[in-house]
TIDOKOL-449117 format. One record per residue (C-alpha): x, y, z. Coordinates in steps of 0.001 Angstrom, whole numbers, padded with zeros to 6 digits, always signed. Example, Ala and Ser with C-alpha at 12.3 -4.5 7.8 and 13.67 -1.06 7.14 Angstrom:
BEGIN
+012300-004500+007800/+013670-001060+007140/
# end
This chain:
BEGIN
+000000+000000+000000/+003173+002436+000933/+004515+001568-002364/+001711+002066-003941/+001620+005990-002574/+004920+006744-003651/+004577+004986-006961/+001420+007359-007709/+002666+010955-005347/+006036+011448-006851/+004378+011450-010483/+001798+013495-009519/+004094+016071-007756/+006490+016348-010076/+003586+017812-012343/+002391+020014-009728/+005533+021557-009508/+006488+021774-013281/+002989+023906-013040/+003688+026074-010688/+007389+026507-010984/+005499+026869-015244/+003160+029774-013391/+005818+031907-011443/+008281+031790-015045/+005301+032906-016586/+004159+035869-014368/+007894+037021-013782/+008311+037373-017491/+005642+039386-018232/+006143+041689-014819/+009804+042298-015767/+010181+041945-019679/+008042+044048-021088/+008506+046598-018856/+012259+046664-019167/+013399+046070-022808/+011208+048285-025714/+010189+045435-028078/+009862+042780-024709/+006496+040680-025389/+004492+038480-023247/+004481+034845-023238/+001814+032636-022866/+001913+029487-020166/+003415+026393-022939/+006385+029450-023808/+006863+029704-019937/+007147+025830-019502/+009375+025708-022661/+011823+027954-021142/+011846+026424-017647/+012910+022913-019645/+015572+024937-021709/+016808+026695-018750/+017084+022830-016710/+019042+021477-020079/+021233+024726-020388/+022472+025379-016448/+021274+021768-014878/+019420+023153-011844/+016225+022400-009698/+018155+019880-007624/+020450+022308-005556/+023335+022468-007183/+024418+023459-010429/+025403+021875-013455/+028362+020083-014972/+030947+022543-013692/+030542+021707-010174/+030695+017708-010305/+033341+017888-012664/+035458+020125-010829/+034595+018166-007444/+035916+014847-009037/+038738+016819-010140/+039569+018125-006662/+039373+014601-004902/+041574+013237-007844/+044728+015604-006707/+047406+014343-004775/+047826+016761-001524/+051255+018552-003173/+048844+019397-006171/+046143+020787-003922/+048977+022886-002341/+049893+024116-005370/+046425+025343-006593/+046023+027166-003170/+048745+029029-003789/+048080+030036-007535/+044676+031204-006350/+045992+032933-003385/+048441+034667-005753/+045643+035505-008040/+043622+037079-005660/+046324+039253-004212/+047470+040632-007647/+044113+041899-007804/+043637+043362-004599/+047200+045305-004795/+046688+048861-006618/+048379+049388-010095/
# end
């Protein structure tokens, strides 16, 4: 019976969310858009959808973290040997001094 709730909820709100997450896209865009570029036009609910999708695919959110850039460079990280971690603190930390000293 359990199984049988989760088998059905999860489904269910994943749509719930798509629409409202769909909803607030939609009713930002036409608050902001229009109103702050000249030739801005309104979309309708399936365009607001459309661009929630595109914006998942492009920059891999809704799950709390962000896309490729972030696993990738974690793996990366846990790869190094402990001299080679050393050695990218110190190129950052020289990085971030060069900018903080006036020219």
């Amino acid at each position: 019976m359990r199984y049988r709730v989760w088998r059905l909820g999860i489904p269910l709100f994943i749509l719930a969310a798509v629409a409202v997450l769909g909803a607030m896209v939609m009713v930002l865009w036409n608050a902001v858009i229009p109103a702050v570029f000249v030739g801005g036009r309104s979309i309708d609910y399936g365009h607001a959808v459309g661009l929630l999708v595109l914006s998942r695919i492009l920059f891999g959110g809704f799950r709390g973290h962000g896309g490729w850039r972030r696993r990738w460079h974690g793996r990366r990280w846990d790869a190094m040997t402990p001299e080679e971690r050393e050695q990218v603190r110190q190129s950052v930390a020289g990085r971030c001094r060069a900018r903080q000293e006036p020219t």
